[in-house]
C-alpha positions in Angstrom: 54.7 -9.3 -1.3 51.0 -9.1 -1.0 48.8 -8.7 -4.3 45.4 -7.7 -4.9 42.9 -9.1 -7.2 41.0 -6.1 -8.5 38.9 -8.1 -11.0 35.9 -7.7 -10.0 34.2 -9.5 -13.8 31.9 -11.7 -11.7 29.8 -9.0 -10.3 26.8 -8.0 -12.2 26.6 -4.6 -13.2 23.6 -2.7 -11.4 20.8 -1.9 -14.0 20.4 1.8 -13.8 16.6 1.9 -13.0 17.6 -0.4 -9.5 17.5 2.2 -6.7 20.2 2.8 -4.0 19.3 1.1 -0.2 17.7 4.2 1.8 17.2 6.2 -1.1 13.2 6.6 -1.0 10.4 8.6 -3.4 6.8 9.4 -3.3 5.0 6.8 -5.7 3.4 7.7 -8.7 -0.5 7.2 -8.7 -2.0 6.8 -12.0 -5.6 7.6 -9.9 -7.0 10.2 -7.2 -8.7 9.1 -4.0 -11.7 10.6 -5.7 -11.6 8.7 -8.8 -11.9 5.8 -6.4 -14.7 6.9 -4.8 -16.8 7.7 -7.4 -16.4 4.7 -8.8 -17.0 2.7 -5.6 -19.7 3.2 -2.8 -17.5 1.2 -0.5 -14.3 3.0 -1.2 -15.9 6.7 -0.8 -17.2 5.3 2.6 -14.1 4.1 4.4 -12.1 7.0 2.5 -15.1 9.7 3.9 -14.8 8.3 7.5 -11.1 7.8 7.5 -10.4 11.7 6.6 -13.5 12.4 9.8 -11.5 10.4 12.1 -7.9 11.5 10.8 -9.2 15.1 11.4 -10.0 14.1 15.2 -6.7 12.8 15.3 -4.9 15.9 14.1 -6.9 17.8 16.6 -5.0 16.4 19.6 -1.4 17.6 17.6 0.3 14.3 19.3 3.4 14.0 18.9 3.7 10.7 19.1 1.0 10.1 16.8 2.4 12.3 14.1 6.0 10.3 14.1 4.2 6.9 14.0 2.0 8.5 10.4 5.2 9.7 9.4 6.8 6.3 9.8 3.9 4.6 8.1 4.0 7.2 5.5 7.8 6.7 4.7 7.6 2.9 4.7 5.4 2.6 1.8 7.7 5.3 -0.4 9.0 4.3 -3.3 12.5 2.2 -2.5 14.1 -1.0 -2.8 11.0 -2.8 -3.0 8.4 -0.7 -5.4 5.4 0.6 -3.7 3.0 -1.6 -5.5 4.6 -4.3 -4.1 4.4 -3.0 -0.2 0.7 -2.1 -0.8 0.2 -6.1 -1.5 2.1 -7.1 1.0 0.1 -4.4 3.2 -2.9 -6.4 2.0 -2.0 -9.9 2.8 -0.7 -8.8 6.3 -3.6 -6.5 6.6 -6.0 -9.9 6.0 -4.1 -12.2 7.9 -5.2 -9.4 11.0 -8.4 -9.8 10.1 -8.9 -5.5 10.0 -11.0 -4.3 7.3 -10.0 -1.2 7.5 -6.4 -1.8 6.5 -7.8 -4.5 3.9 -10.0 -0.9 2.2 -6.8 1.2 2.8 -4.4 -1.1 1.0 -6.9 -3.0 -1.6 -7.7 1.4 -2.6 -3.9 2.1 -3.0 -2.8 -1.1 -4.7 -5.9 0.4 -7.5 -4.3 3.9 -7.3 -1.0 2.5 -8.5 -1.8 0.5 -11.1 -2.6 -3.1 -9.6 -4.7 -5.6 -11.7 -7.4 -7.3 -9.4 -5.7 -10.5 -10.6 -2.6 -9.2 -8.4 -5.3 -8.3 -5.4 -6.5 -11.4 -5.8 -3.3 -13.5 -5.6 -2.5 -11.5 -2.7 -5.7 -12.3 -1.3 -5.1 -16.0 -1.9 -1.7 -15.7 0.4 -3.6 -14.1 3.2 -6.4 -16.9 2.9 -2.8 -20.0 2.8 -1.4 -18.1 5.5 -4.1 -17.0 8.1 -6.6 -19.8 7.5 -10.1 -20.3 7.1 -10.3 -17.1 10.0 -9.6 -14.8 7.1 -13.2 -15.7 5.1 -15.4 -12.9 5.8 -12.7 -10.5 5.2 -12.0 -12.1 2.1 -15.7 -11.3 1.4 -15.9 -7.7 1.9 -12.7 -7.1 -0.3 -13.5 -8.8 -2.8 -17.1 -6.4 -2.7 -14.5 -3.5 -2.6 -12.7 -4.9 -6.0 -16.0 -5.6 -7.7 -16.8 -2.1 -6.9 -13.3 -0.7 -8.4 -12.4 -3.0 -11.1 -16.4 -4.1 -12.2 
């Protein structure tokens, strides 16, 4: 005779605000891209060339293109991990590249959700631990971006 232990006491209850695995959501910005870039020179550059040169990229209507934004797109969605926290991690790996580009892109999001420069910052500090001395001037110029954004 076989018998089954359906106790199952020792497993934590789920909290009700934890979100199923897969289940995904655009994030909540408590700013617009334009609130940003009135508020920094920096920020309204990179965000002013980025839509020139995503425009040129639309153009061609590549497929392949279009499924690696839509990937990027549904990666930083709301899910198991909040999107604040991808945007920071964004950041640090962002850094560690040494691309400025993604450093602006992330560094403006992070802002648009809510992030304290203290959190920028710490992220910051990871990318400087993990990609070394290399990471400096970057470091500069985002730290010019959240001067520009948080004063």
């Amino acid at each position: 005779m076989t018998t089954t232990n359906n106790d199952h006491s020792h497993v934590a209850e789920r909290p009700a605000t934890e979100r199923v695995a897969g289940e995904r959501k655009e994030p909540t910005y408590l700013f617009t891209e334009k609130y940003v870039a009135d508020k920094s020179e920096t920020a309204r550059r990179f965000l002013d060339t980025r839509d020139r040169l995503n425009a040129n990229v639309g153009k061609a209507n590549n497929f392949l293109v279009k499924r690696f934004y839509n990937i990027d797109h549904n990666t930083y969605l709301e899910g198991a991990l909040p999107t604040k926290t991808k945007e920071l991690m964004g950041l640090v790996a962002s850094a560690c590249l040494r691309c400025d580009d993604c450093i602006f892109y992330h560094a403006i999001q992070a802002y648009r959700l809510g992030v304290t420069r203290a959190e920028q910052e710490e992220s910051l500090n990871v990318a400087l631990v993990v990609g070394g001395s290399i990471v400096i001037p970057h470091l500069r110029r985002a730290y010019e971006l959240l001067e520009e954004m948080y004063g």
